[in-house]
LUMGU-80711 format. One record per residue (C-alpha): residue in one letter; z, y, x. Coordinates in steps of 0.02 Angstrom, whole numbers, plus 50000, padded with zeros to 5 digits. Example, Ala and Ser with C-alpha at 12.3 -4.5 7.8 and 13.67 -1.06 7.14 Angstrom:
+-----+-------+-------+-------+
: res :     z :     y :     x :
+-----+-------+-------+-------+
:   A : 50390 : 49775 : 50615 :
:   S : 50357 : 49947 : 50684 :
+-----+-------+-------+-------+
//
This chain:
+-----+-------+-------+-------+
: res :     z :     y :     x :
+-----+-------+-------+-------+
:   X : 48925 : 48933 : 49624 :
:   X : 48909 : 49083 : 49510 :
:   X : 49092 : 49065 : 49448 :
:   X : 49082 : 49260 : 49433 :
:   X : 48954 : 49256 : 49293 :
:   X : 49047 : 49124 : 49215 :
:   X : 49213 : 49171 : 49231 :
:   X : 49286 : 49229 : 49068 :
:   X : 49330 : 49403 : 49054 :
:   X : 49516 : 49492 : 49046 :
:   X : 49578 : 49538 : 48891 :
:   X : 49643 : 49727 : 48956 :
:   X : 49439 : 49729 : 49016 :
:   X : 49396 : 49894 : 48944 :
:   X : 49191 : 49924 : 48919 :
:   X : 49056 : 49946 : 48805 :
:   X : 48954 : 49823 : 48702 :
:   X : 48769 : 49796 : 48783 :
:   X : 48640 : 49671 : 48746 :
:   X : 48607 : 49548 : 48857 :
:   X : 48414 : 49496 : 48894 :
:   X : 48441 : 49372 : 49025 :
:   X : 48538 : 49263 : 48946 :
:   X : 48483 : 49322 : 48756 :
:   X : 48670 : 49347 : 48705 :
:   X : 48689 : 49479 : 48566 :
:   X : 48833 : 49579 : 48676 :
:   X : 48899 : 49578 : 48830 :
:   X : 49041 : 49690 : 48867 :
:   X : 49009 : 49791 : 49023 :
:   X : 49073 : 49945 : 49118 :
:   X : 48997 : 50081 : 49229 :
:   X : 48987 : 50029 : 49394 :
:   X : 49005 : 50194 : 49458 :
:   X : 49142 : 50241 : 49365 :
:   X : 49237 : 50089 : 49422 :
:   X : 49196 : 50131 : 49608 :
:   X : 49282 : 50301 : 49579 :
:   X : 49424 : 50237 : 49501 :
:   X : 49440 : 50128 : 49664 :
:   X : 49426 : 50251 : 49788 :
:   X : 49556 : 50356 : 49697 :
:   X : 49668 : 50210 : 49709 :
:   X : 49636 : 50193 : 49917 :
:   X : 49682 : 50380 : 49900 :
:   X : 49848 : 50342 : 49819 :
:   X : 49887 : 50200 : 49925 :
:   X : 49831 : 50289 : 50085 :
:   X : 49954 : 50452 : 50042 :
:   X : 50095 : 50324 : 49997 :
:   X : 50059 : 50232 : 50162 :
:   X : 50044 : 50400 : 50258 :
:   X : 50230 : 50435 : 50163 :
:   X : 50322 : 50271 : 50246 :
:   X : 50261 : 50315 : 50417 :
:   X : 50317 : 50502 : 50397 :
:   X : 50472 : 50441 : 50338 :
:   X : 50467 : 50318 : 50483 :
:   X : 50454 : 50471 : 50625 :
:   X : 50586 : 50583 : 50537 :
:   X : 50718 : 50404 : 50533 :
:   X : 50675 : 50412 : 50742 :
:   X : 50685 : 50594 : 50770 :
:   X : 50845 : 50568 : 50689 :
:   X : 50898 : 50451 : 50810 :
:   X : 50833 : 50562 : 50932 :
:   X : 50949 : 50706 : 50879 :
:   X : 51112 : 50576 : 50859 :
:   X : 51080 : 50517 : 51047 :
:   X : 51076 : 50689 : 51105 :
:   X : 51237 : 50743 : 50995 :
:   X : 51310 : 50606 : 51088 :
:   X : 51365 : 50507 : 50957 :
:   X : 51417 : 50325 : 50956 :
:   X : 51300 : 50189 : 51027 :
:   X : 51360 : 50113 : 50859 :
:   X : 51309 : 50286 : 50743 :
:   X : 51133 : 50261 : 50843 :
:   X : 51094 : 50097 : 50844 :
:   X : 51138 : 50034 : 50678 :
:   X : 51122 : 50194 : 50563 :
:   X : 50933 : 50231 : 50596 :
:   X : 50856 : 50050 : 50589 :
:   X : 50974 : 50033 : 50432 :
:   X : 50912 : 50197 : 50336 :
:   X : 50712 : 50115 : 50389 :
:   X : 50762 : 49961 : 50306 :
:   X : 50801 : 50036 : 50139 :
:   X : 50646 : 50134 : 50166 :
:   X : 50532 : 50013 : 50187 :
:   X : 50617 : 49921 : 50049 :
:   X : 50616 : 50069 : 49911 :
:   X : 50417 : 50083 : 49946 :
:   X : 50380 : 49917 : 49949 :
:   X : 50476 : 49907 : 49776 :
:   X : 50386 : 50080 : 49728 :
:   X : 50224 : 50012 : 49767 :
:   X : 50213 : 49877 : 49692 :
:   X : 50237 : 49956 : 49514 :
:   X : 50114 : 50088 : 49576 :
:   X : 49978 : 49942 : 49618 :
:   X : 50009 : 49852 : 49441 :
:   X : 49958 : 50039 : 49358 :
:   X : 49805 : 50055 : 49475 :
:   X : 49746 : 49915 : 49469 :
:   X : 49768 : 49930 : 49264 :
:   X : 49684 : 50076 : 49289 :
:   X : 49542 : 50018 : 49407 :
:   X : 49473 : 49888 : 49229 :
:   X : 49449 : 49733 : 49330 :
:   X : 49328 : 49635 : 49235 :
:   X : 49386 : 49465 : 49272 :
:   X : 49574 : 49389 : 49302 :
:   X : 49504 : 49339 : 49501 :
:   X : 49457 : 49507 : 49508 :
:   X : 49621 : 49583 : 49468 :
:   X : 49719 : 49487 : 49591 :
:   X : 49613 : 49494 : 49723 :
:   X : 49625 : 49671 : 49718 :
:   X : 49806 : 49662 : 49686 :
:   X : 49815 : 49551 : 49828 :
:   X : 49737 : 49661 : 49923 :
:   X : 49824 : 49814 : 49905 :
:   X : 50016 : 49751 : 49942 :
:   X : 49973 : 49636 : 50093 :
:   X : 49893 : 49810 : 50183 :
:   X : 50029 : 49920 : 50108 :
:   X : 50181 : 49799 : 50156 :
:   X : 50099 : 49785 : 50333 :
:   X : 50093 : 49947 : 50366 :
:   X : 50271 : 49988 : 50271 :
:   X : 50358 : 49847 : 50370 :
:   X : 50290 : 49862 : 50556 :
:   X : 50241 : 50069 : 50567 :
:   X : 50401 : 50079 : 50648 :
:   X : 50364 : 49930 : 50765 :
:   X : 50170 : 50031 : 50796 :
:   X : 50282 : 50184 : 50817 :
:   X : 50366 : 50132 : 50952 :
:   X : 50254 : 50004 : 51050 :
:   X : 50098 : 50106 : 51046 :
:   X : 50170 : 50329 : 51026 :
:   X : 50367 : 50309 : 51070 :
:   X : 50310 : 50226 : 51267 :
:   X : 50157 : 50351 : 51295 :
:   X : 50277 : 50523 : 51255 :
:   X : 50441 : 50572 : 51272 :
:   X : 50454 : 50626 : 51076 :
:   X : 50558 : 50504 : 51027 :
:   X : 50693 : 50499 : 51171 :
:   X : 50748 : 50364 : 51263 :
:   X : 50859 : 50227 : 51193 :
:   X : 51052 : 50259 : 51218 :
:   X : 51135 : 50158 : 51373 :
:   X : 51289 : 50077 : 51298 :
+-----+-------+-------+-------+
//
């Protein structure tokens, strides 16, 4: 019920002083709401080139798998060496990210603490589920329709 208005605000909350008539307070500390709206967006750009990143990184890790099963390497080399090299890749952005979502959302001047994590909240839970499962989307939805990809090796 209102807990916005009420909520108290973060002490990193950047703004300028402005009277407040509706409550007769002397100054209320407020920020361009237009300004903050660009400062989002430029964060869903960030996020969306870092997110565009993983799955790049994603379709070069199974082209590489590609060119091992046609060098007819080891069923070992192919099966273990790919998936492994996407696990540390998902793992270094997720770790990367999440320092790069503390600064933007720093950056973004979330009034209140709910504010802040939400967004925070927010931001990792759609980054981490695209960073964990592009290779799953990968191969379930592009890897079955083409041939781009190759087939898996028969051991």
């Amino acid at each position: 019920m209102d807990f916005k208005e009420a909520e108290t605000q973060r002490p990193d909350f950047k703004g300028t002083f402005k009277r407040n008539l509706a409550d007769n307070s002397l100054n209320k500390l407020t920020y361009s709401s237009f300004k903050k709206e660009m400062k989002v967006i430029f964060g869903i750009c960030v996020s969306f080139f870092l997110i565009c990143c993983s799955i790049a990184i994603s379709v070069a890790i199974m082209f590489l798998k590609k060119k091992l099963t046609n060098e007819n390497h080891s069923a070992f080399v192919i099966n273990v060496v790919p998936p492994l090299l996407n696990f540390i890749a998902a793992k270094v952005f997720s770790i990367t990210y999440e320092i790069v979502s503390r600064k933007l959302n720093d950056f973004e001047n979330h009034r209140s603490i709910t504010e802040f994590e939400n967004s925070m909240i927010n931001k990792i839970f759609i980054f981490n589920l695209f960073n964990t499962f592009n290779a799953f989307y990968i191969i379930a939805f592009v890897k079955e329709e083409s041939d781009l990809f190759g087939d898996c090796p028969k051991v």
